[in-house]
Backbone as CSV, one residue per row, in Angstrom:
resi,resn,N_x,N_y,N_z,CA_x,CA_y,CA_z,C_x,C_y,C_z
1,UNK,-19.682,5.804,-0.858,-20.017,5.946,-2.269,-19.283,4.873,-3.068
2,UNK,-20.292,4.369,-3.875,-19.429,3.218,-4.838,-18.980,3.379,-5.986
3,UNK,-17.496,2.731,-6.310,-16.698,3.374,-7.356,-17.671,2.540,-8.882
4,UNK,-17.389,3.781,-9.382,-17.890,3.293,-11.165,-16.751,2.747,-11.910
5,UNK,-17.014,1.745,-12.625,-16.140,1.308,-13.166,-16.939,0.518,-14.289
6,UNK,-15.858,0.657,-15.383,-16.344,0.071,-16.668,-16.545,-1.035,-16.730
7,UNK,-17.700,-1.575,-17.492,-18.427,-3.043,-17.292,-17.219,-4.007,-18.441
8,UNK,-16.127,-4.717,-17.970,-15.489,-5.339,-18.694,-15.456,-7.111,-18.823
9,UNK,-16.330,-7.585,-18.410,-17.079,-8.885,-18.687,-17.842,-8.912,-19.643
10,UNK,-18.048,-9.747,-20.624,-19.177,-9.931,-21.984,-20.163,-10.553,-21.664
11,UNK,-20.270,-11.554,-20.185,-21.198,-11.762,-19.691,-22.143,-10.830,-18.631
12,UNK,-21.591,-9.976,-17.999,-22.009,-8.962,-17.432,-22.693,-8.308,-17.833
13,UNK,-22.120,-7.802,-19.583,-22.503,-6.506,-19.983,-23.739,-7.591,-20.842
14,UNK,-23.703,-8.638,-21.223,-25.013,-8.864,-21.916,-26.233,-8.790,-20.632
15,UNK,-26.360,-9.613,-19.679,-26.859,-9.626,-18.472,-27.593,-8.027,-18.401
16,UNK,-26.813,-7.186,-18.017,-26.710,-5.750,-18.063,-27.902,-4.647,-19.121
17,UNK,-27.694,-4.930,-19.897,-28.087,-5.036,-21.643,-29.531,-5.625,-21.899
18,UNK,-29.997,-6.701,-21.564,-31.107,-7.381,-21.138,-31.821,-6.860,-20.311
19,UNK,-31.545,-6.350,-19.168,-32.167,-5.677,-17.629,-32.846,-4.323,-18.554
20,UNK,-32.022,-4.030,-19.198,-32.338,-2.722,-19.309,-33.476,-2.441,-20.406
21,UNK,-33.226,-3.461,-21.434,-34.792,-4.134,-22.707,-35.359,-4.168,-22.035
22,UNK,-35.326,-5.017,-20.703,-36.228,-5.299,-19.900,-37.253,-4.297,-19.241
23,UNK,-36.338,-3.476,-18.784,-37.057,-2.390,-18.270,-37.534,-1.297,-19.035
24,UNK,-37.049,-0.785,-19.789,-37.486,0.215,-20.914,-36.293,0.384,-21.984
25,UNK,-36.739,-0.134,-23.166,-36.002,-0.173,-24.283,-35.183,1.273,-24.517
26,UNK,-35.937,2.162,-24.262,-35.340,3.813,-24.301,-33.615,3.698,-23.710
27,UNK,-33.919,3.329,-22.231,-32.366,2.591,-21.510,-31.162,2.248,-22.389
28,UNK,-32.276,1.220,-22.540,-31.195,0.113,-23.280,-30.729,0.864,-24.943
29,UNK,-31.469,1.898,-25.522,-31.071,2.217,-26.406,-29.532,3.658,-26.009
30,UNK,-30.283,3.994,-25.393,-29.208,5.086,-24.727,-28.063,4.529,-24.454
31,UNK,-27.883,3.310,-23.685,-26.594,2.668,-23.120,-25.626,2.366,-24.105
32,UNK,-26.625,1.595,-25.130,-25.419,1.082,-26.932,-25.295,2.270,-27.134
33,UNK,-25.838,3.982,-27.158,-24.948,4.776,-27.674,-23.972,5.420,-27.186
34,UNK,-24.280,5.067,-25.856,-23.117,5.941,-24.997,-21.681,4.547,-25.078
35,UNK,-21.657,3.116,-24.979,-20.731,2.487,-24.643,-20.281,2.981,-26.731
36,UNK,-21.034,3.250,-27.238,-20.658,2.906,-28.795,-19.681,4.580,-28.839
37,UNK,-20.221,5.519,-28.583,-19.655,6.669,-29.122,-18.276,7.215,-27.892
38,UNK,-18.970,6.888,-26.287,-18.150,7.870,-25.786,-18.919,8.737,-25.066
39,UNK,-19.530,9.306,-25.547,-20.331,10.593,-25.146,-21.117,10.847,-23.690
40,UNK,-20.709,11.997,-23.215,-21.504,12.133,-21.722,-22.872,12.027,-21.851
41,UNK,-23.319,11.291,-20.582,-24.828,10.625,-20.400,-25.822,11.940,-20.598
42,UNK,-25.109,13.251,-20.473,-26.032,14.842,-20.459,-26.243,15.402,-22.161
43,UNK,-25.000,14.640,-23.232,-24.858,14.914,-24.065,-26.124,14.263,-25.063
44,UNK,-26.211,12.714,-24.699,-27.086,11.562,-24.867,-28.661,12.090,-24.859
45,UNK,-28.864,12.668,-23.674,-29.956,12.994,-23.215,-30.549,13.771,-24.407
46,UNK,-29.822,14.668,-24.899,-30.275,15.840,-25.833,-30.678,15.324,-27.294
47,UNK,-30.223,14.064,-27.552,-30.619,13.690,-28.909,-32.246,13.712,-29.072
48,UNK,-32.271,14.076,-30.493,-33.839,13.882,-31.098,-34.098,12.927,-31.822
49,UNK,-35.448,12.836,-32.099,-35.638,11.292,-33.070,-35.159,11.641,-34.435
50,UNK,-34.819,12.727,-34.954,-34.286,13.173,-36.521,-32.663,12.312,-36.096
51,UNK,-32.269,12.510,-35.254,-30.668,12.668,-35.028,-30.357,10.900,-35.000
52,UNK,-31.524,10.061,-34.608,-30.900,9.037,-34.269,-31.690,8.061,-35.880
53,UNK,-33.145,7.861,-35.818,-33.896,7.229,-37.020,-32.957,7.044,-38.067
54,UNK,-33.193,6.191,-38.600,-32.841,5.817,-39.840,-31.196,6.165,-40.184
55,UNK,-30.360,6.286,-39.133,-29.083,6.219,-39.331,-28.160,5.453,-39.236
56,UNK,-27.622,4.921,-39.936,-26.350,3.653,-39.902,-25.153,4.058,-39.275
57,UNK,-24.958,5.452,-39.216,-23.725,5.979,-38.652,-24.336,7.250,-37.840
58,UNK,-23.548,7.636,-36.599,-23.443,8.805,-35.932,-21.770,9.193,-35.986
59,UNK,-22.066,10.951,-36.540,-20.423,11.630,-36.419,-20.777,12.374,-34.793
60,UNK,-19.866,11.976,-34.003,-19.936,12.740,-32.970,-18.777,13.678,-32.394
61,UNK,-19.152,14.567,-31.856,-17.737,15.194,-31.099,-17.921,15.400,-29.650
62,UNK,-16.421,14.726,-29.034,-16.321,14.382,-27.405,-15.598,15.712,-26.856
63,UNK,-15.656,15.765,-25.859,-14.909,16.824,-24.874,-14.822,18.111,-25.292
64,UNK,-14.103,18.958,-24.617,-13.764,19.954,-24.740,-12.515,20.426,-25.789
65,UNK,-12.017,18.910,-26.063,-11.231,19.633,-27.233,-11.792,19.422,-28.728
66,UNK,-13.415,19.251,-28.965,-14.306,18.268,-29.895,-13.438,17.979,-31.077
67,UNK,-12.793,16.261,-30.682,-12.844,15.354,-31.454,-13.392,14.598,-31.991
68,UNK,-13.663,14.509,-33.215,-14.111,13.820,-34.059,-14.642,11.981,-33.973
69,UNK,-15.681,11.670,-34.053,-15.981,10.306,-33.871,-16.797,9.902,-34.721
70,UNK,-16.579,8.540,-35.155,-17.625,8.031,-36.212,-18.409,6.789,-35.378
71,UNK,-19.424,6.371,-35.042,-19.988,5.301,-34.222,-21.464,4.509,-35.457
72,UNK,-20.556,3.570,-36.067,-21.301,2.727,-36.594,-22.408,1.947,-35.673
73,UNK,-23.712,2.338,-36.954,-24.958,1.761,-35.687,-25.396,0.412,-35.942
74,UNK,-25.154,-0.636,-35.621,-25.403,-2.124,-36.103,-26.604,-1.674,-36.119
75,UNK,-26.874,-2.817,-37.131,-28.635,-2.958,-38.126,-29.637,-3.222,-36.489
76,UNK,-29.196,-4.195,-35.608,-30.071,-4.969,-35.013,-30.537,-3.384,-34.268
77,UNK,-29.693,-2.540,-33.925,-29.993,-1.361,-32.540,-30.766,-0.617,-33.959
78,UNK,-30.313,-0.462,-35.052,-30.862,0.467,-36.014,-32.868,0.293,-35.938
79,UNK,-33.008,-1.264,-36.392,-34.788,-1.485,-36.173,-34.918,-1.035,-35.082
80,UNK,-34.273,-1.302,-34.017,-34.913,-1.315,-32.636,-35.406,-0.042,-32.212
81,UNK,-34.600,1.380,-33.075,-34.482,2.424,-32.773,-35.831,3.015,-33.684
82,UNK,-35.680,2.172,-34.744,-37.143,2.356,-35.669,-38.808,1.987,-34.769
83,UNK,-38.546,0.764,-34.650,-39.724,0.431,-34.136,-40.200,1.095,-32.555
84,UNK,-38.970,1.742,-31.913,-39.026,2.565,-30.849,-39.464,4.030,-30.972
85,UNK,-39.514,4.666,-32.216,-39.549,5.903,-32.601,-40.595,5.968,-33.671
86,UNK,-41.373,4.627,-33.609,-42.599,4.399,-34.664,-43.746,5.690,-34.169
87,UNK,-44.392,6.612,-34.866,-45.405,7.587,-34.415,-44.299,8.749,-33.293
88,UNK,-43.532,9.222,-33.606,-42.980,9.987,-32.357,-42.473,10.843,-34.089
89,UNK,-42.510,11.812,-33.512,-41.870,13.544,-34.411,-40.808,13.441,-34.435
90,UNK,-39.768,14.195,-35.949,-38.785,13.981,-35.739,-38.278,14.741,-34.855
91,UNK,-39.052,16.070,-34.291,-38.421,16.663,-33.129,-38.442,16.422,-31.912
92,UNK,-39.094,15.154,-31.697,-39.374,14.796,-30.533,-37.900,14.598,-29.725
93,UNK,-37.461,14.618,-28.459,-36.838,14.177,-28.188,-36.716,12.511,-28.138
94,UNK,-35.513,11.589,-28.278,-35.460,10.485,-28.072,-36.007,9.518,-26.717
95,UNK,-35.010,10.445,-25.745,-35.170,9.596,-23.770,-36.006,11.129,-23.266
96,UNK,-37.562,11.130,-23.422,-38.648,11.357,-22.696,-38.789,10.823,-21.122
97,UNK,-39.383,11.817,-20.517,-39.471,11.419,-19.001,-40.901,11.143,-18.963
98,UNK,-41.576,10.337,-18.020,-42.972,9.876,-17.846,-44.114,10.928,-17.727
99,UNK,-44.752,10.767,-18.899,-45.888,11.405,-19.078,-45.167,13.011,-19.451
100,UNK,-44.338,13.209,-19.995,-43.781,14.132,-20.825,-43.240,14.650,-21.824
101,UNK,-42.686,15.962,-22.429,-42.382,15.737,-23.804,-40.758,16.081,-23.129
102,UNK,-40.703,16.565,-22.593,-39.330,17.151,-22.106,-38.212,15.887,-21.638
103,UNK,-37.081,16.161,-22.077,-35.862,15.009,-21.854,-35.939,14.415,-20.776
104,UNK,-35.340,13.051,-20.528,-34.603,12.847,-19.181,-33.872,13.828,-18.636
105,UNK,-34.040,14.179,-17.418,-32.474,14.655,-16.762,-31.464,13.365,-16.200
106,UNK,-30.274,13.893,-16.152,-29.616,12.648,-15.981,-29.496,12.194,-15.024
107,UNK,-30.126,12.632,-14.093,-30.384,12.556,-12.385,-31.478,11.558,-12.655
108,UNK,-32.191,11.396,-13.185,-33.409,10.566,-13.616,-32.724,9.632,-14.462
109,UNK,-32.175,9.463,-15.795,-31.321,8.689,-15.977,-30.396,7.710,-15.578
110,UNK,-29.502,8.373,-14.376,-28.724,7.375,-13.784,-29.763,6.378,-12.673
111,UNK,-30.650,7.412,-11.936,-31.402,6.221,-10.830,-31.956,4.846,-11.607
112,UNK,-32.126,5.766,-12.894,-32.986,3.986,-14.130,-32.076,3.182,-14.065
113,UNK,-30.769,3.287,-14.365,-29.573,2.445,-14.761,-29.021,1.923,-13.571
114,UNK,-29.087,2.619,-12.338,-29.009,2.077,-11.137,-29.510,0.847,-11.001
115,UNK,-31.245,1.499,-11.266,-32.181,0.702,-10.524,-32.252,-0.959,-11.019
116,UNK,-31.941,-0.986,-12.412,-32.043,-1.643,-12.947,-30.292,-2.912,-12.387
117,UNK,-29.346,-1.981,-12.262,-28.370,-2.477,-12.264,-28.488,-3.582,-10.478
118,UNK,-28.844,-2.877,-9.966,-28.836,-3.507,-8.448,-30.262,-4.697,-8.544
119,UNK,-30.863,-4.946,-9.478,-32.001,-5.835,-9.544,-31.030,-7.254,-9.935
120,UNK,-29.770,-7.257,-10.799,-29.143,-7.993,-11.513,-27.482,-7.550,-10.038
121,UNK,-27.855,-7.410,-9.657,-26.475,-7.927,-8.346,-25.458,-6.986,-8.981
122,UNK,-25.611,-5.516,-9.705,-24.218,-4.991,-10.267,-24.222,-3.424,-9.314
123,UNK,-23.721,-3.687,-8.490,-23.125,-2.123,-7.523,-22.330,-1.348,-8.259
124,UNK,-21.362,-1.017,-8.825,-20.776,-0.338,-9.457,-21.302,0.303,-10.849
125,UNK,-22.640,0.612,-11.049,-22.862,1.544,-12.261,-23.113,2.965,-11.641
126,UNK,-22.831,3.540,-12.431,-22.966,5.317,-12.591,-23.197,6.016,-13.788
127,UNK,-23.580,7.038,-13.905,-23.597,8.176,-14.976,-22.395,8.043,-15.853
128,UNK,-20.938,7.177,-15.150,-20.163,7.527,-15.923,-19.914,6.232,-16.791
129,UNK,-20.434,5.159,-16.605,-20.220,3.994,-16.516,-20.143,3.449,-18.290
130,UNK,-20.847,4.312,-18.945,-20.812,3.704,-20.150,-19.962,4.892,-21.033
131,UNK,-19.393,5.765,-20.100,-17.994,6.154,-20.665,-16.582,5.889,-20.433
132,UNK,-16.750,5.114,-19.373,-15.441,4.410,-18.861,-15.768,2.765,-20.083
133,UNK,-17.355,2.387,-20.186,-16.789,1.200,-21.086,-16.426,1.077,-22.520
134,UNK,-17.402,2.552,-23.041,-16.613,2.531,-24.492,-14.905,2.621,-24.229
135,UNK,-14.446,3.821,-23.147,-12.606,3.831,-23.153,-12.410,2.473,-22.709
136,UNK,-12.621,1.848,-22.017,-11.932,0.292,-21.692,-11.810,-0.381,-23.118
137,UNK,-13.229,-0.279,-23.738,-13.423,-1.256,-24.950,-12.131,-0.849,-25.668
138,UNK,-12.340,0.580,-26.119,-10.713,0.725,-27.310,-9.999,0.790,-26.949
139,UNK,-9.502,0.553,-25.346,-7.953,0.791,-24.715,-7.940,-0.728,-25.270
140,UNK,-8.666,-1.594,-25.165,-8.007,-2.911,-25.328,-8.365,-3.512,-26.510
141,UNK,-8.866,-2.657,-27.257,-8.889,-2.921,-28.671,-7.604,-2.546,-29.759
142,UNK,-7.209,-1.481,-28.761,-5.701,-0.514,-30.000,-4.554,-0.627,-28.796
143,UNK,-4.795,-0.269,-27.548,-3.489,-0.580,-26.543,-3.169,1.451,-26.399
144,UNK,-3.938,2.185,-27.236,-3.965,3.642,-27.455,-4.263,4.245,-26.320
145,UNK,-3.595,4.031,-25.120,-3.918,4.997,-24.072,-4.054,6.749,-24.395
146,UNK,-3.259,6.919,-24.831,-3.149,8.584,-24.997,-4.358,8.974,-26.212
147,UNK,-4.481,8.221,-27.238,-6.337,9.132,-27.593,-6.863,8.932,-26.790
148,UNK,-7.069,8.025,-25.610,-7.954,8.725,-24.679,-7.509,9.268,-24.092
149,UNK,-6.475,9.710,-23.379,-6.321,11.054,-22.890,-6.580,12.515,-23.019
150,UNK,-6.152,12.383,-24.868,-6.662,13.075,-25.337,-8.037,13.590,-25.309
151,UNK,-8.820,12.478,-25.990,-10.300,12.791,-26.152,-10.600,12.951,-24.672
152,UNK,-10.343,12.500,-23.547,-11.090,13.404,-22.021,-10.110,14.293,-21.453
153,UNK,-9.695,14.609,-22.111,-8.626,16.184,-21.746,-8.100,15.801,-20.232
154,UNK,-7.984,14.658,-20.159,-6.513,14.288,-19.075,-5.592,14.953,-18.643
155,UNK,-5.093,15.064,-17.453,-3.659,15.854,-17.361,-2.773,15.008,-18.091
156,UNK,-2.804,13.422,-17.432,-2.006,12.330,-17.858,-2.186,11.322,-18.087
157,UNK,-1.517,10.562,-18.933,-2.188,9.016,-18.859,-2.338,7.970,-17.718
158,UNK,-1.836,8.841,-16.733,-2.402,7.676,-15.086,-3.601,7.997,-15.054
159,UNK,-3.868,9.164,-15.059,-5.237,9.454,-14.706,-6.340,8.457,-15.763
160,UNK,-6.165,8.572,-16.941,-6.661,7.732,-18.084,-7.003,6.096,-17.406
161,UNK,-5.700,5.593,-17.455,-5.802,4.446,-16.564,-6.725,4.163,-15.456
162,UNK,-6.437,5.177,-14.732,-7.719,5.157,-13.331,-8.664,5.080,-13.924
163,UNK,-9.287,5.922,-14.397,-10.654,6.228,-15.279,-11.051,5.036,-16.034
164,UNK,-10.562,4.482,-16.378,-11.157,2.710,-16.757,-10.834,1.799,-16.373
165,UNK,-10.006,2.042,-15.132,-9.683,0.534,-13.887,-8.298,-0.098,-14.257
166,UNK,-7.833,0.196,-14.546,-6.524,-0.667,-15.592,-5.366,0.254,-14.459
167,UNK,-4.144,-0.917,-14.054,-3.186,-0.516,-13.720,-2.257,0.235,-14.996
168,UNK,-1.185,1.428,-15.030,-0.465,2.322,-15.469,0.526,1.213,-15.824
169,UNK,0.556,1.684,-17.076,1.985,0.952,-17.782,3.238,2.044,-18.029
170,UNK,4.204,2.024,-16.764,4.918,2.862,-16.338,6.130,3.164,-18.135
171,UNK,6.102,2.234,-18.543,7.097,2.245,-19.674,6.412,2.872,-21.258
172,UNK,5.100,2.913,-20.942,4.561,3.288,-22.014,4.609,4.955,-21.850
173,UNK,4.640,5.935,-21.307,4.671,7.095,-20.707,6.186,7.517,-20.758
174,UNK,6.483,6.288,-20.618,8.390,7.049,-20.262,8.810,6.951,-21.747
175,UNK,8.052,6.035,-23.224,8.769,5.152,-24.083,8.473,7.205,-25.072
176,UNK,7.254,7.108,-24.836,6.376,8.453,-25.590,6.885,9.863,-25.509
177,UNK,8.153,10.032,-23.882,8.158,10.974,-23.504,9.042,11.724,-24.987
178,UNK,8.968,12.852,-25.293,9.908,13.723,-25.858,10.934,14.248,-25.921
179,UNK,12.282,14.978,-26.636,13.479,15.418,-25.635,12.547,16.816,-24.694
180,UNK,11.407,17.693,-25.698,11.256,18.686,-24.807,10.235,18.311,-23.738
181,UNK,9.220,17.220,-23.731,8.526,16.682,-22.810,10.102,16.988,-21.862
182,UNK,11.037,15.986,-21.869,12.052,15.744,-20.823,12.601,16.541,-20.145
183,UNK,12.781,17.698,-21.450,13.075,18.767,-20.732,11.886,19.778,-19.454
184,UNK,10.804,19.951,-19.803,9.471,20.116,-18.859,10.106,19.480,-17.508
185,UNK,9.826,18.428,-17.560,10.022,17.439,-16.427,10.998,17.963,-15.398
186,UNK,12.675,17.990,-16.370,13.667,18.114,-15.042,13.352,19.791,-14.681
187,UNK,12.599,20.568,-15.561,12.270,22.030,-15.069,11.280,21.661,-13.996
188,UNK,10.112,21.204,-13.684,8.827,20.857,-12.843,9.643,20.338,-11.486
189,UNK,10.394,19.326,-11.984,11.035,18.428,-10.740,12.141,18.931,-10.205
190,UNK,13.148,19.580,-11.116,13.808,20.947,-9.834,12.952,21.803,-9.017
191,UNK,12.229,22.061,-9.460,11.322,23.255,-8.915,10.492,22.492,-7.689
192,UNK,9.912,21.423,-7.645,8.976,21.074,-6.614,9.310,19.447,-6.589
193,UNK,10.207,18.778,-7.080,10.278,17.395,-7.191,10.573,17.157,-6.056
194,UNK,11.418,17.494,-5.026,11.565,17.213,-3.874,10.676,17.101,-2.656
195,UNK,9.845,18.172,-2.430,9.110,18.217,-1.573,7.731,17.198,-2.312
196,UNK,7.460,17.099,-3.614,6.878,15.948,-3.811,6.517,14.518,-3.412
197,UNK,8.489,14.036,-3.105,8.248,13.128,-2.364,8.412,13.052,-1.490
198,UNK,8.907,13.912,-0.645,8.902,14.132,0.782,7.126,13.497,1.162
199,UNK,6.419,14.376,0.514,5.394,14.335,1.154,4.718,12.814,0.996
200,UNK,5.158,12.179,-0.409,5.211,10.724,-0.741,5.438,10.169,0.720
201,UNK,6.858,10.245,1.348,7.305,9.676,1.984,6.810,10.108,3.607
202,UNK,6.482,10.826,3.385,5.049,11.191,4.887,4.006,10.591,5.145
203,UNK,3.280,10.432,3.652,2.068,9.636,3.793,2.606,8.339,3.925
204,UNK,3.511,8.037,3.538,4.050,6.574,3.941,4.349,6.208,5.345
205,UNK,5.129,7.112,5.503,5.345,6.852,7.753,4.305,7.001,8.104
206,UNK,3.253,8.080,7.711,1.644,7.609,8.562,1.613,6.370,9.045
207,UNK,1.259,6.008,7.441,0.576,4.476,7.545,1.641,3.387,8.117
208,UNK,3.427,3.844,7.924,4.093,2.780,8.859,4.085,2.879,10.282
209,UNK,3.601,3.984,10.637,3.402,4.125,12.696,2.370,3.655,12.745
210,UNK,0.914,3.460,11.558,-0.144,3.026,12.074,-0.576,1.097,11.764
211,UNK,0.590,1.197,11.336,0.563,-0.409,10.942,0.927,-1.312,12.802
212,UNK,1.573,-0.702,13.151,1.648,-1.287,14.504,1.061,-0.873,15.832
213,UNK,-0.512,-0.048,14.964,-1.502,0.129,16.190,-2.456,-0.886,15.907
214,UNK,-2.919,-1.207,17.701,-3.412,-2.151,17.571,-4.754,-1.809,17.323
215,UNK,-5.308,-0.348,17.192,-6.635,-0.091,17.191,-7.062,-0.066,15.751
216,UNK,-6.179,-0.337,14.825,-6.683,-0.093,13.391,-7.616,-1.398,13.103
217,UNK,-8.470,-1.250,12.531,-9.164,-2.150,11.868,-8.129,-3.379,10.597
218,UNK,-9.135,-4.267,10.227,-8.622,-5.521,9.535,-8.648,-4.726,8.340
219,UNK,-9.534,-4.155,8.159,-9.954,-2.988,6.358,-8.445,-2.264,6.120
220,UNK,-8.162,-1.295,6.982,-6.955,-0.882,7.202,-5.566,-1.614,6.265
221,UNK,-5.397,-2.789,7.095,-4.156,-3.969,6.573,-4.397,-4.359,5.151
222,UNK,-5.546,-4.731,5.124,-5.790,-5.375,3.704,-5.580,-4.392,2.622
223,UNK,-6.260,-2.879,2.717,-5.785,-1.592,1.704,-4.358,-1.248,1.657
224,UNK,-3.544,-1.469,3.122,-2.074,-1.253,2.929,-1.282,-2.242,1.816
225,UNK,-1.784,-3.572,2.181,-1.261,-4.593,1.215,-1.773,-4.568,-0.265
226,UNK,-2.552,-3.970,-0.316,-3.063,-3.700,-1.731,-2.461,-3.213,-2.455
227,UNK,-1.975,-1.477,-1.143,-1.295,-0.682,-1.803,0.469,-0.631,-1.983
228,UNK,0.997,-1.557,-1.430,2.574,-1.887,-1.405,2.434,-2.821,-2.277
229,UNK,1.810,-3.624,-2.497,1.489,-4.433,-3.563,1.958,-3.708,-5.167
230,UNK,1.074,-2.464,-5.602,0.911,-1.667,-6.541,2.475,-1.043,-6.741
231,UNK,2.701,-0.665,-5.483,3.747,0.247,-5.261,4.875,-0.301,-5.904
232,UNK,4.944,-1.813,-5.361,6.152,-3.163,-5.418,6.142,-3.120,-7.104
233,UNK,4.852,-3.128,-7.805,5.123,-3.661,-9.267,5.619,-2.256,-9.883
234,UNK,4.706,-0.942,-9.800,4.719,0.263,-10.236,6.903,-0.192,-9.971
235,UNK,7.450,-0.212,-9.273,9.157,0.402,-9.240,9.451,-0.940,-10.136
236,UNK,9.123,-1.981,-10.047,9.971,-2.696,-10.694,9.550,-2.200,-12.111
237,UNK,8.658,-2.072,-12.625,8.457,-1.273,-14.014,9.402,-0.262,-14.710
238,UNK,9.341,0.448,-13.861,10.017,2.160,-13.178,11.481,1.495,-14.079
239,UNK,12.060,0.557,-12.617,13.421,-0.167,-13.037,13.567,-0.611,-14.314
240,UNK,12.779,-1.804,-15.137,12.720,-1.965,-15.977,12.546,-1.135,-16.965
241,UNK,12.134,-0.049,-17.508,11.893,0.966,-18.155,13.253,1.878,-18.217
242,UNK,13.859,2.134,-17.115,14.848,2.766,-17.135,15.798,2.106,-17.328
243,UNK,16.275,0.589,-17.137,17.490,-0.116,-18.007,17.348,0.022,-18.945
244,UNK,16.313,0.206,-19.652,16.227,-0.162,-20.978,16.997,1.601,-22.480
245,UNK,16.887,2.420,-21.181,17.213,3.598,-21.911,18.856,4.005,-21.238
């Protein structure tokens, strides 16, 4: 299975963007609202032509903890959305399935965005893909890891990080922590911190008894070095972060 990851090239995503005019404007209109707002591709699906026509702005609310969003609609997607919704009800739904009145499902949705994506050489799209690129877009627009954490109800901000491809900025987490965050912590990490890394340090001897078999594959070596790689920067961070307090 291939990992999704947010489209963070401006040449990509125009490329991307094009395929999808190309193929059915409906797509391509769905995609600017999902990279613009945030919003799950199931959430998308449900809009009507009242909800989208003639609006310069959408207020939306994300996740489960519904936060608040404002997603300004540039003029150019605004006609496009006009001349796309020319003769259609305002109750119509927006993303119609062929020869129907009833929505996309998003099972039908993603194979379009697939299909379209693998015509233009891009393996990595998914259902989730234009919610990992609106979070990429404002992680590196504000540097605000934690509203998105927030807004996708995260345990933590690593996880955040994963979720839009970006290595963990070990000092930003430690800079945020609280005295009672701190206090949490040494309660969690008396309690189970040990056997934590024990088990850290298990999965590690795995892979050091299997580094000197000769039956492992070349795939094998190259993911180990990837991952001592990560490991190597993640402590010097760690280090750095902690001189500093």
């Amino acid at each position: 299975m291939n990992w999704v990851a947010p489209i963070k090239d401006e040449e990509t995503l125009k490329a991307f963007k094009q395929a999808l005019k190309e193929s059915d404007i409906k797509y391509y209109i769905m995609f600017e609202i999902g990279i613009g707002t945030g919003l799950q591709l199931q959430d998308i699906l449900k809009y009507k032509v009242k909800d989208l026509r003639n609006k310069s702005e959408l207020q939306v609310r994300i996740g489960v903890r519904k936060m608040e969003r404002t997603f300004d609609v540039p003029e150019e997607l605004q006609e496009i959305i006009r001349t796309y919704t020319r003769g259609m009800k305002a109750n119509d739904y927006m993303f119609r399935g062929h020869k129907t009145d009833a929505p996309l499902t998003r099972e039908q949705a993603y194979r379009a965005m697939k299909s379209v994506s693998m015509s233009i050489g891009i393996s990595s799209i998914g259902a989730q893909t234009m919610r990992k690129t609106f979070a990429w877009n404002y992680y590196h627009e504000t540097g605000d890891i934690y509203y998105l954490q927030q807004l996708f109800n995260h345990a933590s901000p690593t996880i955040t990080y994963r979720f839009i491809g970006e290595k963990p900025n070990v000092e930003v987490p430690m800079r945020k922590l609280t005295a009672c965050e701190n206090e949490r912590c040494r309660k969690i990490l008396c309690q189970d911190g040990q056997g934590r890394i024990k088990e850290v340090i298990r999965q590690f001897s795995e892979i050091s008894d299997d580094i000197l078999n000769p039956a492992m594959p070349d795939s094998f070596y190259g993911s180990v070095d990837c991952l001592l790689g990560q490991v190597e920067e993640l402590f010097d961070e760690y280090h750095q972060a902690v001189d500093k307090h």
